[in-house]
N, CA, C and O atoms as a GROMACS GRO file, in nm:
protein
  436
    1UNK      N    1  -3.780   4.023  -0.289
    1UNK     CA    2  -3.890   4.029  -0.194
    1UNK      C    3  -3.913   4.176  -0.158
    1UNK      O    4  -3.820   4.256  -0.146
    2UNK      N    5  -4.028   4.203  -0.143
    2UNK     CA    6  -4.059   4.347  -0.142
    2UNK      C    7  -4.064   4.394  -0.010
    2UNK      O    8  -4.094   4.306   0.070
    3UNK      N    9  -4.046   4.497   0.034
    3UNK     CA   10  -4.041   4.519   0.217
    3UNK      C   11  -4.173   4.486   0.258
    3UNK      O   12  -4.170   4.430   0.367
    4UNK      N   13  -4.274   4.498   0.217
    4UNK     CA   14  -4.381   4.467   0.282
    4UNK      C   15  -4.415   4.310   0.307
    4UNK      O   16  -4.490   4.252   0.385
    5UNK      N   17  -4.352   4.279   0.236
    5UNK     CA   18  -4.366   4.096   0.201
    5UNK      C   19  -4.240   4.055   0.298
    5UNK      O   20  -4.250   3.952   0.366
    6UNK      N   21  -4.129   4.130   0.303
    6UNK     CA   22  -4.056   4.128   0.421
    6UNK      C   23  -4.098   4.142   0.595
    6UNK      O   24  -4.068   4.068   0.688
    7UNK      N   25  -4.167   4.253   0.594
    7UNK     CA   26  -4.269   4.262   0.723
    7UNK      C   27  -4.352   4.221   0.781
    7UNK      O   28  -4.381   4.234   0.900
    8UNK      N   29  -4.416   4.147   0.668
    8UNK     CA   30  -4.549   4.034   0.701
    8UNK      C   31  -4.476   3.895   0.739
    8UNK      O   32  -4.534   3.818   0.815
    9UNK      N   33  -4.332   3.859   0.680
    9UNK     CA   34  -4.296   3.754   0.740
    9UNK      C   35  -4.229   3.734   0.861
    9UNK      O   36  -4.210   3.633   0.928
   10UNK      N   37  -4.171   3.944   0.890
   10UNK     CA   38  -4.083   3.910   1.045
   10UNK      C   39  -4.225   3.956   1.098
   10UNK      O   40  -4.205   3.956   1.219
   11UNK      N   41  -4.317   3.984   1.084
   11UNK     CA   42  -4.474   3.949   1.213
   11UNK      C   43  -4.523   3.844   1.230
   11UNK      O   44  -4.567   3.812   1.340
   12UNK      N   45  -4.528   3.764   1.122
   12UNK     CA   46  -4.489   3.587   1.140
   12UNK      C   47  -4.453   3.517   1.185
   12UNK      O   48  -4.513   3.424   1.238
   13UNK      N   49  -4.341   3.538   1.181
   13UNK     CA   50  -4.189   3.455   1.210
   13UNK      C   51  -4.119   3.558   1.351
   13UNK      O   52  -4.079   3.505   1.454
   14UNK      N   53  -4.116   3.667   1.335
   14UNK     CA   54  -4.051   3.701   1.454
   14UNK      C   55  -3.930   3.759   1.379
   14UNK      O   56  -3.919   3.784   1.259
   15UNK      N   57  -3.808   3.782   1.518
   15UNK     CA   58  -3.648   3.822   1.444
   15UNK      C   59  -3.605   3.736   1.578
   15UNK      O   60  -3.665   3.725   1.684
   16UNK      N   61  -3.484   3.682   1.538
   16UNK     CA   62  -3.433   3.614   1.697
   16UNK      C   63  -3.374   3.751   1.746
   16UNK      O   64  -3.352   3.831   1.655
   17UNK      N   65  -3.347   3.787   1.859
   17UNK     CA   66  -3.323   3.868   1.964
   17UNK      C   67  -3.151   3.813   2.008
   17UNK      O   68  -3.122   3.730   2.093
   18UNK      N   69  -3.062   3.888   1.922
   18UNK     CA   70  -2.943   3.810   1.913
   18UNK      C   71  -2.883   3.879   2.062
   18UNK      O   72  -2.845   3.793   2.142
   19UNK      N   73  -2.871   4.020   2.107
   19UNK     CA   74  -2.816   4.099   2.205
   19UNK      C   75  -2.934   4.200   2.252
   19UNK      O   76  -3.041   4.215   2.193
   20UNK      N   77  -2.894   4.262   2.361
   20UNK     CA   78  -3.008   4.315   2.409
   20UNK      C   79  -3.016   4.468   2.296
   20UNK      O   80  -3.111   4.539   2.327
   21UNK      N   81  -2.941   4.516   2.192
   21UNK     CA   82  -2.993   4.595   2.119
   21UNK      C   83  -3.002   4.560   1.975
   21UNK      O   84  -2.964   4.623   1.876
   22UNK      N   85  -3.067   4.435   1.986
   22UNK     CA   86  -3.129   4.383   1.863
   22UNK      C   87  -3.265   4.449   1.816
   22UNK      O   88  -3.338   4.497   1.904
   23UNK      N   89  -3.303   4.454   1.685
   23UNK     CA   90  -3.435   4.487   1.653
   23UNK      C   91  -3.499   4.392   1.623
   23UNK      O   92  -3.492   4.341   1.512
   24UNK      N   93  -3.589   4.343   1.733
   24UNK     CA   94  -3.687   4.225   1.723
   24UNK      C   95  -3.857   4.225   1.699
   24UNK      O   96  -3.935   4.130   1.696
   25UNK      N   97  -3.882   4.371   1.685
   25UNK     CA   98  -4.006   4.425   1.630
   25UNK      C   99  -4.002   4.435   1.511
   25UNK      O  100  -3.906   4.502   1.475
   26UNK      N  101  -4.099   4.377   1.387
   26UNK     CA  102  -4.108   4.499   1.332
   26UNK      C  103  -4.148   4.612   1.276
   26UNK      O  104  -4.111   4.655   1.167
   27UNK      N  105  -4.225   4.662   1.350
   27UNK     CA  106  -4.249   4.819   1.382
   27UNK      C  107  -4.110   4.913   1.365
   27UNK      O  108  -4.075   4.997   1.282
   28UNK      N  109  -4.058   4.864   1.470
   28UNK     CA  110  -3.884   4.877   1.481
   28UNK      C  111  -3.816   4.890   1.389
   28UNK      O  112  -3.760   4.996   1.360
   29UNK      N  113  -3.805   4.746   1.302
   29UNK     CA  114  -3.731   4.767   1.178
   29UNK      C  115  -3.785   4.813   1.084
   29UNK      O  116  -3.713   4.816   0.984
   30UNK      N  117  -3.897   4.858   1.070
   30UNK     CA  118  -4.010   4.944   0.935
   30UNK      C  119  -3.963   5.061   0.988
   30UNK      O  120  -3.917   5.129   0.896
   31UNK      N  121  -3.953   5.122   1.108
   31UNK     CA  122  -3.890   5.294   1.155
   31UNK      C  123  -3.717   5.290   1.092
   31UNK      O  124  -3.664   5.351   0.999
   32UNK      N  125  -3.678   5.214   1.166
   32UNK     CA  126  -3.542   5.175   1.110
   32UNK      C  127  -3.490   5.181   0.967
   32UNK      O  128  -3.399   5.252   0.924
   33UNK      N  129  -3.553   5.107   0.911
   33UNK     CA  130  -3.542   5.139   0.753
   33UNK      C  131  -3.556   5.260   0.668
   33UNK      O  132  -3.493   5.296   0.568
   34UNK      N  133  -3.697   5.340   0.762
   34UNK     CA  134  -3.666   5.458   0.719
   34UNK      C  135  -3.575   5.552   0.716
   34UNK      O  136  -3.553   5.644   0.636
   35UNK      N  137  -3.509   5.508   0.840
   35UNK     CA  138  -3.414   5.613   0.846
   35UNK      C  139  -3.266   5.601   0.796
   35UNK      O  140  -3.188   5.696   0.790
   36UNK      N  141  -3.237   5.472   0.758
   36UNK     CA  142  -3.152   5.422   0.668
   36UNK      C  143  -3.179   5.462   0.554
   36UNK      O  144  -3.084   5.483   0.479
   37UNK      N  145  -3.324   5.487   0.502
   37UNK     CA  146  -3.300   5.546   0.351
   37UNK      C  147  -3.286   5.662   0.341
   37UNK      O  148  -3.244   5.692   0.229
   38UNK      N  149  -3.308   5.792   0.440
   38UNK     CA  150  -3.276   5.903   0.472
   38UNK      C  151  -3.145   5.921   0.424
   38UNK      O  152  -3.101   5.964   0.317
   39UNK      N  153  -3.052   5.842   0.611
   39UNK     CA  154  -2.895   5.859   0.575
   39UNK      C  155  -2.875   5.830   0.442
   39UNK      O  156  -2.856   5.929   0.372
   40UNK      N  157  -2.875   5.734   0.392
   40UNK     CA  158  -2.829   5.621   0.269
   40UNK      C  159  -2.701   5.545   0.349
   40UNK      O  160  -2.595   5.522   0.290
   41UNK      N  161  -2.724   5.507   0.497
   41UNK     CA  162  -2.624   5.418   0.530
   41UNK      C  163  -2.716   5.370   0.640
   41UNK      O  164  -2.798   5.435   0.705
   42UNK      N  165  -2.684   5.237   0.644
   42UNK     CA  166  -2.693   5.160   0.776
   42UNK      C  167  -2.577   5.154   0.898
   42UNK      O  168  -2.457   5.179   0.887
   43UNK      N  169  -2.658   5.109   1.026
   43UNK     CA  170  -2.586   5.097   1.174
   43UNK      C  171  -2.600   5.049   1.229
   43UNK      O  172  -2.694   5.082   1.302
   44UNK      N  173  -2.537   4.929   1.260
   44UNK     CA  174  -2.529   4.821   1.352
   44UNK      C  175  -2.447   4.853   1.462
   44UNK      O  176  -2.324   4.852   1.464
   45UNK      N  177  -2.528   4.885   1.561
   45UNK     CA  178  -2.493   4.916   1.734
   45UNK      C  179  -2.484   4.779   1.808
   45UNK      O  180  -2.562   4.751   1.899
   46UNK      N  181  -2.418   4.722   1.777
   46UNK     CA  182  -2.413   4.607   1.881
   46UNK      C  183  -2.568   4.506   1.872
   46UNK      O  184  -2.624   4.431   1.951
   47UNK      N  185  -2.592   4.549   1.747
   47UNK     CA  186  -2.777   4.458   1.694
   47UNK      C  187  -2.738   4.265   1.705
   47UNK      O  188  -2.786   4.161   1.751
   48UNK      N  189  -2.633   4.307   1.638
   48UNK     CA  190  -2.605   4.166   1.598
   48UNK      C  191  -2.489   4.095   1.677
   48UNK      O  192  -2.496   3.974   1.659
   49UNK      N  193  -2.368   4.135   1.772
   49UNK     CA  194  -2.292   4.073   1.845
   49UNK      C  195  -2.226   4.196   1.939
   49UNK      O  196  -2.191   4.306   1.894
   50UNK      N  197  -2.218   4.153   2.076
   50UNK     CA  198  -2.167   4.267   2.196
   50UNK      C  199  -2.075   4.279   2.143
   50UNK      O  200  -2.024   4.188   2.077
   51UNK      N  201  -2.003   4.446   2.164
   51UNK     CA  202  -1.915   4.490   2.173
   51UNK      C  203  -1.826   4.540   2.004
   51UNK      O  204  -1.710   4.580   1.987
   52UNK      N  205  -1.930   4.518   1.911
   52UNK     CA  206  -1.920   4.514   1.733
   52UNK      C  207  -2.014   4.623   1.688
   52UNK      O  208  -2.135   4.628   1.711
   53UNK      N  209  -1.928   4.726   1.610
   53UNK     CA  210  -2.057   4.803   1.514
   53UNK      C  211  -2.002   4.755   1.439
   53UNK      O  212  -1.904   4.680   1.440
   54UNK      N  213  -2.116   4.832   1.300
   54UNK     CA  214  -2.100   4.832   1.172
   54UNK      C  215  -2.172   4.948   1.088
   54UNK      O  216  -2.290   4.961   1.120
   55UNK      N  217  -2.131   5.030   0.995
   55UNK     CA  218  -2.161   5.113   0.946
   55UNK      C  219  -2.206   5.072   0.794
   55UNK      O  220  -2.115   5.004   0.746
   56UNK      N  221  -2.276   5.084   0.731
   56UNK     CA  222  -2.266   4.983   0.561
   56UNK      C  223  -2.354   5.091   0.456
   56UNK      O  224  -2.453   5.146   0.505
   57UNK      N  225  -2.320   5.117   0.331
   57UNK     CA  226  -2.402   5.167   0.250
   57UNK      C  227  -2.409   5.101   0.122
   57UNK      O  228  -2.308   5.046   0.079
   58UNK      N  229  -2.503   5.100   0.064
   58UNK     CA  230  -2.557   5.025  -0.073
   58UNK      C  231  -2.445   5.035  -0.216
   58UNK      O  232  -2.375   5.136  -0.225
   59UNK      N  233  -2.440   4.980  -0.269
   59UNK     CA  234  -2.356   4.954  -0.392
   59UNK      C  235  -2.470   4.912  -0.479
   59UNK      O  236  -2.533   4.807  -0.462
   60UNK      N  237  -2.502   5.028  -0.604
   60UNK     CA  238  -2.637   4.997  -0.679
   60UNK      C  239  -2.618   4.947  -0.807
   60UNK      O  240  -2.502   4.925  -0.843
   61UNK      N  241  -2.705   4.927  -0.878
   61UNK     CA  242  -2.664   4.847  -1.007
   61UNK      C  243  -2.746   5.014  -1.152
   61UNK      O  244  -2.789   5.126  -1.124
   62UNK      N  245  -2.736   4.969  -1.241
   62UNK     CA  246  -2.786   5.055  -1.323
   62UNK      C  247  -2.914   5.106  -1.313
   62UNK      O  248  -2.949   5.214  -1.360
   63UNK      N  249  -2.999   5.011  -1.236
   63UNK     CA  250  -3.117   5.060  -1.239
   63UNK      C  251  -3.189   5.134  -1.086
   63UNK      O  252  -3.306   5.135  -1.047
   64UNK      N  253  -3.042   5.202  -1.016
   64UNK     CA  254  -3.089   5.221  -0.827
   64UNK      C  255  -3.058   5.167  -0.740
   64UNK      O  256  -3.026   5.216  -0.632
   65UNK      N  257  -3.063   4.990  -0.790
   65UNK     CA  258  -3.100   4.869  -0.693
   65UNK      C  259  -2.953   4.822  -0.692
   65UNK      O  260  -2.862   4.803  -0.774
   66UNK      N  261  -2.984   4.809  -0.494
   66UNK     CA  262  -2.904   4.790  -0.454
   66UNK      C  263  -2.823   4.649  -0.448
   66UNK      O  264  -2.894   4.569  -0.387
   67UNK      N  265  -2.720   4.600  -0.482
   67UNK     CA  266  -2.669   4.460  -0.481
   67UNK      C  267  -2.553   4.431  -0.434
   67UNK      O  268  -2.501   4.320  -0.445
   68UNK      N  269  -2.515   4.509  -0.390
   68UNK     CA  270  -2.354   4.473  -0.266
   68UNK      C  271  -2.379   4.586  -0.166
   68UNK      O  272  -2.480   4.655  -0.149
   69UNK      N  273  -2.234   4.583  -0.090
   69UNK     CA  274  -2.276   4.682   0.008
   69UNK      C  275  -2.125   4.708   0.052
   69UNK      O  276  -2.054   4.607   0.046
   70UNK      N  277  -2.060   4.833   0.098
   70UNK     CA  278  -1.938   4.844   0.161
   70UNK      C  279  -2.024   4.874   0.281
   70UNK      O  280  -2.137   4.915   0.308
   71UNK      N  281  -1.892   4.827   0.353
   71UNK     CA  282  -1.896   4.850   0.514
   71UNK      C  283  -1.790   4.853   0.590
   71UNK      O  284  -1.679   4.818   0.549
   72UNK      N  285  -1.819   4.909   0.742
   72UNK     CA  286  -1.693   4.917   0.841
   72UNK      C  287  -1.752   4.840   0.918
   72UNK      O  288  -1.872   4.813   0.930
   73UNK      N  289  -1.640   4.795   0.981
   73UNK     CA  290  -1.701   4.717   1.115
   73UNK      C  291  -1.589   4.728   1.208
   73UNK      O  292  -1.489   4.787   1.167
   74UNK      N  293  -1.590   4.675   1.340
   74UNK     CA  294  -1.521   4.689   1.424
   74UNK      C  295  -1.538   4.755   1.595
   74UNK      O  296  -1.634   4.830   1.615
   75UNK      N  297  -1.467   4.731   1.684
   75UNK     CA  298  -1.496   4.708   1.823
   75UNK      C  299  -1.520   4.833   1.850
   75UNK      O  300  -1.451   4.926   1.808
   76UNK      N  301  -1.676   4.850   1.961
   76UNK     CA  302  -1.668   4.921   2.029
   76UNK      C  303  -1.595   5.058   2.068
   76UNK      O  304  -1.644   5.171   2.067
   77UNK      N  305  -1.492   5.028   2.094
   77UNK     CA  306  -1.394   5.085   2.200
   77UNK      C  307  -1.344   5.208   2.027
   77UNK      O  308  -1.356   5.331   2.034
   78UNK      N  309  -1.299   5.144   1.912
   78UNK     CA  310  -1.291   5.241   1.792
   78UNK      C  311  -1.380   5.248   1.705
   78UNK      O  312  -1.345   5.314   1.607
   79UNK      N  313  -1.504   5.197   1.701
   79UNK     CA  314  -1.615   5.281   1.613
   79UNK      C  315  -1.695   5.327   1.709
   79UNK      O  316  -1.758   5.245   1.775
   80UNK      N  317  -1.709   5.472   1.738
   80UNK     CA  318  -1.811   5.529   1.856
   80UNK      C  319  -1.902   5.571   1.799
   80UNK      O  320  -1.909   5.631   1.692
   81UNK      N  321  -2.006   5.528   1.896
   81UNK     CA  322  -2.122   5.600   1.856
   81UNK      C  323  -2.155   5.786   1.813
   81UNK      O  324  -2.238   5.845   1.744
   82UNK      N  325  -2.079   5.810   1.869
   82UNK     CA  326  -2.060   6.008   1.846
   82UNK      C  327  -2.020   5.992   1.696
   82UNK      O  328  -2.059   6.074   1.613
   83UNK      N  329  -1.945   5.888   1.665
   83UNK     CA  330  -1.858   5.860   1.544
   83UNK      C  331  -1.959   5.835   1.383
   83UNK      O  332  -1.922   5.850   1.267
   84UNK      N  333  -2.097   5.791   1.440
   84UNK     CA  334  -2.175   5.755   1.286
   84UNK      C  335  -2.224   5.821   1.209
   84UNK      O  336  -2.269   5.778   1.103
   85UNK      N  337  -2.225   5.936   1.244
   85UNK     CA  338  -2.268   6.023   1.149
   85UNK      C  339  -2.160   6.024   1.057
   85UNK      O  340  -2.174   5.962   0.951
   86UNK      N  341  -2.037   6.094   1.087
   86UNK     CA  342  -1.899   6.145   1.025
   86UNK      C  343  -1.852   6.000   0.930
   86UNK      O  344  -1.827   6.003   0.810
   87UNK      N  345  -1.848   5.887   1.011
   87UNK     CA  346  -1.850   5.721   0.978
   87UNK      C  347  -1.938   5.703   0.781
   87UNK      O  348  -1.896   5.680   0.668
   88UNK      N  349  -2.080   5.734   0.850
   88UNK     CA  350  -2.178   5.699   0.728
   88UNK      C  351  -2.159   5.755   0.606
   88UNK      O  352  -2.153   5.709   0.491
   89UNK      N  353  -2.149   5.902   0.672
   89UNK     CA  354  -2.154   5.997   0.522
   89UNK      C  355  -1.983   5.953   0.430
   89UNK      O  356  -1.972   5.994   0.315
   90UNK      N  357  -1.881   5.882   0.484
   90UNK     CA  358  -1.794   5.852   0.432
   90UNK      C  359  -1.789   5.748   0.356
   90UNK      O  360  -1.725   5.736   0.252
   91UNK      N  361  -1.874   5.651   0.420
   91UNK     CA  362  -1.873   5.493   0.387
   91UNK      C  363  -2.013   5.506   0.238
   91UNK      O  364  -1.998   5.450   0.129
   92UNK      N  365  -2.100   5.567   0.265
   92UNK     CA  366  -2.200   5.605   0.160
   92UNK      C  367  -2.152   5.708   0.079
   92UNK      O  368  -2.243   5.746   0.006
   93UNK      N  369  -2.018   5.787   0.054
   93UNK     CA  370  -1.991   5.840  -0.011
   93UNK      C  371  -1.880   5.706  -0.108
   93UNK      O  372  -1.905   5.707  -0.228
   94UNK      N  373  -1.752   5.587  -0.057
   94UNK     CA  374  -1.729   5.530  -0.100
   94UNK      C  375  -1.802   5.420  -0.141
   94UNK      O  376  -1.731   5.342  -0.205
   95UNK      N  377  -1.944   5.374  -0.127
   95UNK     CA  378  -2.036   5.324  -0.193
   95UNK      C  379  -2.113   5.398  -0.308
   95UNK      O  380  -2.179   5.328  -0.385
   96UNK      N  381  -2.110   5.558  -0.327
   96UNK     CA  382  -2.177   5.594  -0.444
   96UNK      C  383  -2.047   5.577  -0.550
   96UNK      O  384  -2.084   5.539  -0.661
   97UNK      N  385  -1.897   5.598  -0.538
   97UNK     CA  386  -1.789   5.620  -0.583
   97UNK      C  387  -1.834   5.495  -0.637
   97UNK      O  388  -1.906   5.523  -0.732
   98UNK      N  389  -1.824   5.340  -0.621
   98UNK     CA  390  -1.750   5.216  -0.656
   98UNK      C  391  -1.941   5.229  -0.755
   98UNK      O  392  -1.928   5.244  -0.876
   99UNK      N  393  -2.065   5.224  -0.713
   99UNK     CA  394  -2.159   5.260  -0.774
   99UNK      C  395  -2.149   5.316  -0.916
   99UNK      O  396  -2.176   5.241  -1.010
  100UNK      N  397  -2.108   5.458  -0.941
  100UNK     CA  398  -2.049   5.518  -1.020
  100UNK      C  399  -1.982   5.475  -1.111
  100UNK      O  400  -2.006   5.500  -1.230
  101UNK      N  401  -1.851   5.374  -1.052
  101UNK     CA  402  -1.746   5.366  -1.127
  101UNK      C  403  -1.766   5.243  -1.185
  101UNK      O  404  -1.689   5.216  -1.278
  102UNK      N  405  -1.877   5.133  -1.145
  102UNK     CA  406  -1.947   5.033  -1.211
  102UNK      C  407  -2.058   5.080  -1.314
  102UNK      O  408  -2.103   5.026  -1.416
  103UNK      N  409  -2.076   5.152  -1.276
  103UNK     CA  410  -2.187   5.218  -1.404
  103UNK      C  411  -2.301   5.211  -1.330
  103UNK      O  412  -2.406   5.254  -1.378
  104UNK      N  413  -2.298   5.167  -1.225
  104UNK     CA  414  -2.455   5.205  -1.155
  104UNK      C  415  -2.487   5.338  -1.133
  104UNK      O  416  -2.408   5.429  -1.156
  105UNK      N  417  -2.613   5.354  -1.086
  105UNK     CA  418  -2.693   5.492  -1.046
  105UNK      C  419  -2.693   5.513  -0.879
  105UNK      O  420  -2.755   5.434  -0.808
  106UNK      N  421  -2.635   5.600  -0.834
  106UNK     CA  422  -2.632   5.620  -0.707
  106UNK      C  423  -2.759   5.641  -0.687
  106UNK      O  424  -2.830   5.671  -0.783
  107UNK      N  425  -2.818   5.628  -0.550
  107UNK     CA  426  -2.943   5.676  -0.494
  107UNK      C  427  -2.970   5.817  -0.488
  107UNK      O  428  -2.874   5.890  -0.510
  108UNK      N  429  -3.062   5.862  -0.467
  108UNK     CA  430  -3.120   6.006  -0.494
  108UNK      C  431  -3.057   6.104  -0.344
  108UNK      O  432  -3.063   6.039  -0.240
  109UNK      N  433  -3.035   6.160  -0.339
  109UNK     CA  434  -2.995   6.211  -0.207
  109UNK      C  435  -3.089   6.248  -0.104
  109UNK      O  436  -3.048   6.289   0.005
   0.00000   0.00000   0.00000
C-alpha cells in the first residue's frame, strides 16, 4: 500500500488515540514520516502505551524496501528522551549491518 493510499484511509478511518501522545492526525503522521525518513529510524514516545519507548530502523531487502525492522524498546525511566538521537543512529546503524549482511541495500543516507 502506498503512503498516500495509507493517508486517505487514516482521513477515513481515523487512528484510535491509544495515550495522550498518540498520533491521531494525519497531517501528524505525513510530518512524522518525514522525519523518520530523514533519521532512517523511528520513535515511539509513549504513542502506543504509558510509560514505553521504542526506537526501530528498517531492515531492507535487495531492492531498498523495507521488510523487517530492529528495535529497542523499554521503560521510560531507561530509554530517555535526551537518549534518541545517540539510541537511533545505533539501532539504524545495526539495521543497515543485518541489511548488508542479507544482501539487501541499505537506504540512501
Amino acid at each position: 500500500m502506498a503512503q498516500d493510499d495509507v493517508l486517505q484511509y487514516l482521513r477515513t478511518y481515523g487512528l484510535p488515540k491509544l495515550t495522550a501522545n498518540t498520533i491521531a492526525r494525519a497531517s501528524r503522521l505525513h510530518e512524522t514520516l518525514g522525519e523518520v525518513r530523514r533519521a532512517g529510524y523511528a520513535v515511539d514516545d509513549e504513542q502506543n502505551a504509558v510509560g514505553l519507548r521504542c526506537i526501530a530502523a528498517a531492515i531492507r531487502d535487495e531492492h531498498g524496501q523495507p521488510f523487517g525492522a530492529v528495535s529497542l524498546v523499554g521503560p521510560t525511566q531507561r530509554v530517555r528522551g535526551t537518549d534518541f538521537e545517540r539510541l537511533g543512529v545505533a539501532v539504524r546503524a545495526a539495521a543497515d549491518e543485518i541489511t548488508v549482511a542479507y544482501g539487501g541495500r541499505a537506504a540512501l543516507a
